[in-house]
N, C-alpha and C positions, 0 to 999 in steps of 0.2 A: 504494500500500500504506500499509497505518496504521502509523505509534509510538506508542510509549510517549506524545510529546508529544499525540498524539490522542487520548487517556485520557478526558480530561473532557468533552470532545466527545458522542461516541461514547456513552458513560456517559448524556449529558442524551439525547441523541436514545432512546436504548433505554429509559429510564425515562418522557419521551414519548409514545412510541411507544406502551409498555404500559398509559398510563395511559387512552390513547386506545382502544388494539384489544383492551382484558381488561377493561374494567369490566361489569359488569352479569355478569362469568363465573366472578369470585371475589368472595368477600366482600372488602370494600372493607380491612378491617386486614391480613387476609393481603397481598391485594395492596401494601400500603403496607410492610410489613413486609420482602417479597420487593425491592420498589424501593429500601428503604432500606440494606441490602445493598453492604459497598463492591467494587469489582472484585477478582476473585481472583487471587490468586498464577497457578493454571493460563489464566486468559483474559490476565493480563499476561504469561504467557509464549508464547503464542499470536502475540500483539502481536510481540514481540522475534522468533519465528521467519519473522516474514515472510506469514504468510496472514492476512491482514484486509486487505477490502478495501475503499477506499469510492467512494462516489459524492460528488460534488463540484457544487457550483452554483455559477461564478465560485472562488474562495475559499474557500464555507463545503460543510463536511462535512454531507450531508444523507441519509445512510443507509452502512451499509455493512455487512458481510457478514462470518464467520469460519469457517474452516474449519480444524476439528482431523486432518491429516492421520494421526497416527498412530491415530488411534480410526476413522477413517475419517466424521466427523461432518461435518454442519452446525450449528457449536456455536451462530452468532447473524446473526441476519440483521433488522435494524432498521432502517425510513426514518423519517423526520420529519414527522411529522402533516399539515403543511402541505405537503407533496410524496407523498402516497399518490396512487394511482390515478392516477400520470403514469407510470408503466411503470418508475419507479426501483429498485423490488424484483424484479421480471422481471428488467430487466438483473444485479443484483447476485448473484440467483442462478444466471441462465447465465454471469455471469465465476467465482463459485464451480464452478460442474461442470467449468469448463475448467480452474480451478487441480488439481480433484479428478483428472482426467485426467490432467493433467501430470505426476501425483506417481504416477500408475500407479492408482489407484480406480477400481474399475468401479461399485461401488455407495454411493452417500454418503447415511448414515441422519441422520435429523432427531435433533441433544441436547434430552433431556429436564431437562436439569441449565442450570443458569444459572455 
């Protein structure tokens, strides 16, 4: 599970991530605008409750996943560019539906919010 201390982490891989898998989908200042964005009060407190989850290479954080239980969400699910298309976001999402489960969720909707 992620902390607080995983913050910046976490933070580069998602910004990343989306610099990687949303260009050519936004205009390029939006996008830059939405990256530039510091983490929010409700995503650090998501952090502090215990669902974020990550994937791990030796040591380093290379993707991880959050799940807003009381919204019933998948608030963020981000790998690290150089770790796509190795099954690292499959995994992240089935250990999210298994958190989703646990907490009693039958149905966990994708956040549209950052």
């Amino acid at each position: 599970m992620a902390t607080l201390d995983d913050l910046p982490a976490l933070w580069s891989i998602r910004n990343r991530a989306a610099r990687v898998q949303c260009a050519g989908h936004y205009p390029p200042a939006a996008l830059e605008t939405w990256l530039a964005a510091a983490p929010s009060d409700g995503f650090r407190h998501l952090l502090r409750q215990g669902h974020a989850i990550v994937a791990e290479q030796g040591r380093n954080i290379v993707g991880y996943t959050v799940v807003d239980v009381g919204e019933r969400e998948l608030e963020a699910l981000f790998v690290a560019p150089d770790h796509f298309r190795r099954g690292c976001g499959s995994q992240l999402l089935a250990r999210a539906e298994e958190l989703a489960s646990q907490e009693g969720i039958v149905t966990l909707t994708l956040s549209l919010a950052d």
